[in-house]
C-alpha positions as a Markdown table, in Angstrom:
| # | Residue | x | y | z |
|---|---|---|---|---|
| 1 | Unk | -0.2 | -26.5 | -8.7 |
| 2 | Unk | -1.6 | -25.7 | -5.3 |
| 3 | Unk | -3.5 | -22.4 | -5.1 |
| 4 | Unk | -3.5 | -20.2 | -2.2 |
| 5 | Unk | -5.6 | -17.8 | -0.3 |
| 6 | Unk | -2.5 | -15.5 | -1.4 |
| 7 | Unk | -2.8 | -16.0 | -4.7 |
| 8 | Unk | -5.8 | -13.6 | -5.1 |
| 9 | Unk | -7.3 | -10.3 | -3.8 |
| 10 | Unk | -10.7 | -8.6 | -3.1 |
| 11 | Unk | -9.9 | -5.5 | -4.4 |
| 12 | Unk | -8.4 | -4.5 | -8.7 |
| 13 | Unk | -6.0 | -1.3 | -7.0 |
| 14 | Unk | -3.5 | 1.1 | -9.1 |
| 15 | Unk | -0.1 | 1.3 | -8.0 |
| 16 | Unk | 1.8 | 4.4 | -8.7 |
| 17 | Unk | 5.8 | 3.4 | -7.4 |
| 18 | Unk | 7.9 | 5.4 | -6.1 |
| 19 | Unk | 10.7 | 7.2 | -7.9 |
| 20 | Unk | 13.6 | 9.3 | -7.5 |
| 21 | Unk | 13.4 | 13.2 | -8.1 |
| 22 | Unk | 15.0 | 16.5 | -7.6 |
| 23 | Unk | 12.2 | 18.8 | -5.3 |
| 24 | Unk | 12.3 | 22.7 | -6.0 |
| 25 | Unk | 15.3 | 23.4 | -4.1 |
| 26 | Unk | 17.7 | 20.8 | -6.0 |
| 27 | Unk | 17.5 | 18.4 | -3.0 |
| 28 | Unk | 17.4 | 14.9 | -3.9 |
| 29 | Unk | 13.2 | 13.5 | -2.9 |
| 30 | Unk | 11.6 | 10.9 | -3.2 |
| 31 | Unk | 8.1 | 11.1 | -4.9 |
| 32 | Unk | 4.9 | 8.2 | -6.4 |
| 33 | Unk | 6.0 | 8.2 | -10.0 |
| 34 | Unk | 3.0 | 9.3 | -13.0 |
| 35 | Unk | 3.4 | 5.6 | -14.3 |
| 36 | Unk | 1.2 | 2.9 | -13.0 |
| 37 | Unk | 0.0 | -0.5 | -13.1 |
| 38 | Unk | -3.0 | -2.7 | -11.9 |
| 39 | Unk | -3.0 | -5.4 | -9.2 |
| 40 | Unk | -5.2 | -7.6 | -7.4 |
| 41 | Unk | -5.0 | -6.9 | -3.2 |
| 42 | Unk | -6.9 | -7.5 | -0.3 |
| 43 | Unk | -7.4 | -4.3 | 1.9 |
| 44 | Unk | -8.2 | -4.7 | 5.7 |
| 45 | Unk | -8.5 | -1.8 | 8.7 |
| 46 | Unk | -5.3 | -1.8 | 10.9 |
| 47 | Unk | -6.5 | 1.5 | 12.9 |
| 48 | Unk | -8.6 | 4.0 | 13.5 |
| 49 | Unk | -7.8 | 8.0 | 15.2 |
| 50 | Unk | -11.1 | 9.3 | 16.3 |
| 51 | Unk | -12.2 | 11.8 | 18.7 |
| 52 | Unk | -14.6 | 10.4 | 21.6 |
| 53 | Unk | -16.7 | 13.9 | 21.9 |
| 54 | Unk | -16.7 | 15.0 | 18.9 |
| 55 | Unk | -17.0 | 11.5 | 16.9 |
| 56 | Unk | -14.7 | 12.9 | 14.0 |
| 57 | Unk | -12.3 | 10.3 | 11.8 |
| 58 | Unk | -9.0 | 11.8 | 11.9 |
| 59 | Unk | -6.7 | 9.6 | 10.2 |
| 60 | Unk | -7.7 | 5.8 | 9.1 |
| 61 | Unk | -4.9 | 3.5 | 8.2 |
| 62 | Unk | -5.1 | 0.1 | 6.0 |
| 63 | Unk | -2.9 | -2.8 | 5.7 |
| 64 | Unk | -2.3 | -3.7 | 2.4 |
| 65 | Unk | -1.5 | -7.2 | 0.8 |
| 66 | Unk | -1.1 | -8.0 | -3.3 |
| 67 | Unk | -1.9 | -11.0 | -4.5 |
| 68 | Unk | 0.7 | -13.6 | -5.4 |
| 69 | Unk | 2.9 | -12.5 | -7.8 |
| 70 | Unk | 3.6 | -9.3 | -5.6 |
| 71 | Unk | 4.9 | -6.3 | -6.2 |
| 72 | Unk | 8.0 | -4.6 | -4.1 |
| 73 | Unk | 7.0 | -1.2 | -3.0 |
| 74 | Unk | 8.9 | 1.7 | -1.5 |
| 75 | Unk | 8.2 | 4.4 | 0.9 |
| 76 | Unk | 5.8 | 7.4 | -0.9 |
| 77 | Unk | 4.4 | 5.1 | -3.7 |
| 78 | Unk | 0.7 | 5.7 | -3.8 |
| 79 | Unk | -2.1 | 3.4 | -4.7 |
| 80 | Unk | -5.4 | 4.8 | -5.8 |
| 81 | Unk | -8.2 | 2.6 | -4.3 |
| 82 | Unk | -12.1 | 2.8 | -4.5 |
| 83 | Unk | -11.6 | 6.0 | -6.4 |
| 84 | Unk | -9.5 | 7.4 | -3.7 |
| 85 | Unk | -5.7 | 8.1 | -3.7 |
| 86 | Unk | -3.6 | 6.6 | -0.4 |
| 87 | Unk | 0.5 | 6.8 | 0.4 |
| 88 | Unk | 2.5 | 3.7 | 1.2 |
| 89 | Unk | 3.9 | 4.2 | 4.5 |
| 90 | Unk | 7.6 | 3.0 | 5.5 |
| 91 | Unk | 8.6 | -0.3 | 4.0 |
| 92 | Unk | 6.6 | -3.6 | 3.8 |
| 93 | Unk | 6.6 | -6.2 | 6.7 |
| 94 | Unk | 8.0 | -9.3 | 5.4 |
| 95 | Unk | 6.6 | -12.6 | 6.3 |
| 96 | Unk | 8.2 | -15.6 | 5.9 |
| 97 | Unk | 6.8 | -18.5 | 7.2 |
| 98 | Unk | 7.3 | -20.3 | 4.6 |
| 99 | Unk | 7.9 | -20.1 | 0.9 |
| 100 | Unk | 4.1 | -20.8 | 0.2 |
| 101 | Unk | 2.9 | -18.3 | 2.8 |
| 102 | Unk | 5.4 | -15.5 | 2.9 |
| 103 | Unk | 4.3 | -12.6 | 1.6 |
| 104 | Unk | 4.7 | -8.6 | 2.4 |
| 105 | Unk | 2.5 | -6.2 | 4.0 |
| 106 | Unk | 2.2 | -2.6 | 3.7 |
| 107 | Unk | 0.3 | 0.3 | 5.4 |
| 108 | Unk | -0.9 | 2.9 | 3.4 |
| 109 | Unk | -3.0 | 6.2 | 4.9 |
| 110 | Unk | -5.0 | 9.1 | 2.7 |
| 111 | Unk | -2.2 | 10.4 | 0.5 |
């Protein structure tokens, strides 16, 4: 069995998924469930808003990979990382360069 980089993460995360529920008005919404689990990812900065004058973080934004095997994600799931709760944003970038390195990325922000 060869082992990969993907196979492990720097970071022990809790995933909440997404599920599907009725907001207050009846409509049909999408919301991170009250059920989770815990996975090995690695977490690395993808960007950074800041004001130049006044030197303020506005919004910080992570990409998020889980360690082989990976969970699928959708849209609103939220993962609670370093004690601090963030929102999966749109769907997971797939990458598949080959069956050993493919794998799926995901941004998440402060939920």
């Amino acid at each position: 069995m060869t082992v990969s980089l993907l196979d492990w993460g720097t970071h022990t995360v809790t995933v909440f998924p997404a599920v599907d529920a009725v907001d207050g008005d009846g409509n049909p919404a999408t919301v991170a469930g009250s059920e989770s689990f815990c996975h090995t990812a690695t977490i690395q900065p993808l960007s950074s808003t800041e004001t130049a004058e006044m030197g303020v973080v506005t919004g910080e934004v992570y990409r998020l990979r889980f360690a082989h095997p990976a969970p699928v994600l959708r849209p609103r799931s939220q993962v609670e990382w370093d004690g601090e709760l963030w929102s999966v944003r749109g769907w997971p970038a797939k990458h598949t360069g080959s069956p050993r390195t493919g794998h799926l990325t995901y941004h998440i922000a402060r939920a």
